[in-house]
Each structure stands twice: as C-alpha cells, then as structure tokens.
C-alpha positions in Angstrom: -17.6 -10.9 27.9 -20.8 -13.1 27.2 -19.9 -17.2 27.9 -18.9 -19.1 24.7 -20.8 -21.8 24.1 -20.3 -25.5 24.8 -19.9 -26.9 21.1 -19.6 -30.6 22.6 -23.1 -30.2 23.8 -24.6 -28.8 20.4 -26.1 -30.7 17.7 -24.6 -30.3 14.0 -27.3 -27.6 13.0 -26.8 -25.4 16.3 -22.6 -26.0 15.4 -23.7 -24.9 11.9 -24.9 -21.6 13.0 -22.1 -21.3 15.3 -19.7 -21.2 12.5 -21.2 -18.8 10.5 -22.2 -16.4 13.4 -18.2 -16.3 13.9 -17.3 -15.8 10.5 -19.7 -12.9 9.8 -18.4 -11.3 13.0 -14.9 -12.1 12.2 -15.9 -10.5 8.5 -17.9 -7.5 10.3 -14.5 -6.6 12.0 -12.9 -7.0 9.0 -15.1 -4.2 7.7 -15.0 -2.3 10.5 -11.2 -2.2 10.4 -11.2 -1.3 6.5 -14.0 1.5 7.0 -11.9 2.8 10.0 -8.3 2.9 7.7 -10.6 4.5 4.4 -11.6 6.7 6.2 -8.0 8.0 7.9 -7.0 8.0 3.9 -10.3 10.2 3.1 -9.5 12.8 6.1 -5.9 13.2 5.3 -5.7 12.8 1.6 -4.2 16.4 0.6 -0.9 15.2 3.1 -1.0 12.2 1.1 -1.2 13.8 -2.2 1.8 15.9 -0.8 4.1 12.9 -0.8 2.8 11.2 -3.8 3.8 14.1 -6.3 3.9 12.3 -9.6 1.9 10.6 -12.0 2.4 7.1 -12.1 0.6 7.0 -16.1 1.8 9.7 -19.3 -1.7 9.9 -19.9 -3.0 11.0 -16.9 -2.5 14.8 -15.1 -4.0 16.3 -12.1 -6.5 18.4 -14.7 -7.5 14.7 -16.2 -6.7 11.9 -13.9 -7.8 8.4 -14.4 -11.0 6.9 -12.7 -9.8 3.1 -11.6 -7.6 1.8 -8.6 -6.4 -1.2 -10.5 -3.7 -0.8 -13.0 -4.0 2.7 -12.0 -2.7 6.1 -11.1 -1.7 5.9 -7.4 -2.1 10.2 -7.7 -5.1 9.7 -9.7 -6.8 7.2 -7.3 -6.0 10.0 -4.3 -7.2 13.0 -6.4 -10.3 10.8 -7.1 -10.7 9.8 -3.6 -10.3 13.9 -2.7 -12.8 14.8 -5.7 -15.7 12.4 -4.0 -14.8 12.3 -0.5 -14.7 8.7 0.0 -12.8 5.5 -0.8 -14.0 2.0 -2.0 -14.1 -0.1 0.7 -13.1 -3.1 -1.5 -9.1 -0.9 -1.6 -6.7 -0.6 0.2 -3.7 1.6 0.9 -0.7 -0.3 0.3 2.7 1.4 1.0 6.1 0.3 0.2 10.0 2.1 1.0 12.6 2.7 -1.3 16.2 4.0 -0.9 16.6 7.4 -2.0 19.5 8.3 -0.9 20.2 12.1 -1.5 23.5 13.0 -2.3 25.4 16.2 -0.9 26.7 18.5 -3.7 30.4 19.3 -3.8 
C-alpha cells in the first residue's frame, strides 16, 4: 500500500490536487463497481427476464417493447438490454420484495 501523503506539509495547490486525485479514484471505483454489476445483469438477463414475466406498460409486448429505462418497461428495459448486449452504465438494477403469499386450494 503506497504511503499517504503528509497534507500538513503541502501547500494549498499540492492539497488541491490531492483532493481531486481522491475523488476521481473514489469515482473510478464507483465505475468500476457499476461496470462490474451491468455486466452480471448483461450475462444473466434471460434468468432475469424469467422472473420478471410481465409488462409493466399496455403498450408495450415482447414483439414491440419500449426503448427508455426511465418511466419505463422494467421487461422492456431487460429485453432491450438482451437485444444489444449491454446496459447503460448511467442504470442501475434496483430490486424491491413484496408479499405474495400463495394460498393452498381447498
């Protein structure tokens, strides 16, 4: 691990350069991570498509999905991502639970 740097010894400019060289690593991790998660989603999207089984839009079908993440088509958005084989890096996947209880029949 290289040695940090002594920021009481550096002059404003050097501290300057400091800060930003942290946050662009900081953000280059960020990206890293992203890519890294995108790309899980890319590999495995017919799985995913497997549990997300319906349209989340009336106007959209797996024969003419919709072409936007935002205010879209959670099934759309995976059967774009399978379609070009690859994700936006600005998205993310975002999951959520909900009680579904299933109910023996009498």
């Amino acid at each position: 691990m290289p040695k940090k740097p002594d920021l009481t010894k550096m002059s404003d400019d050097e501290l300057e350069k400091e800060l930003s060289r942290r946050r662009q690593e900081r953000l280059q991790k960020r990206r890293d991570e992203r890519q890294e998660a995108n790309n899980l989603i890319v590999q495995h999207v017919d799985a995913l498509l497997r549990m997300v089984t319906k349209h989340g839009k009336t106007s959209c079908s797996d024969a003419s999905p919709r072409n936007d993440y935002i205010n879209g088509c959670d099934r759309c958005t995976l059967l774009n991502i399978r379609a070009s084989g690859c994700m936006d890096h600005d998205y993310k996947l975002m999951l959520s639970f909900a009680k579904d209880a299933i109910e023996d029949a009498k």
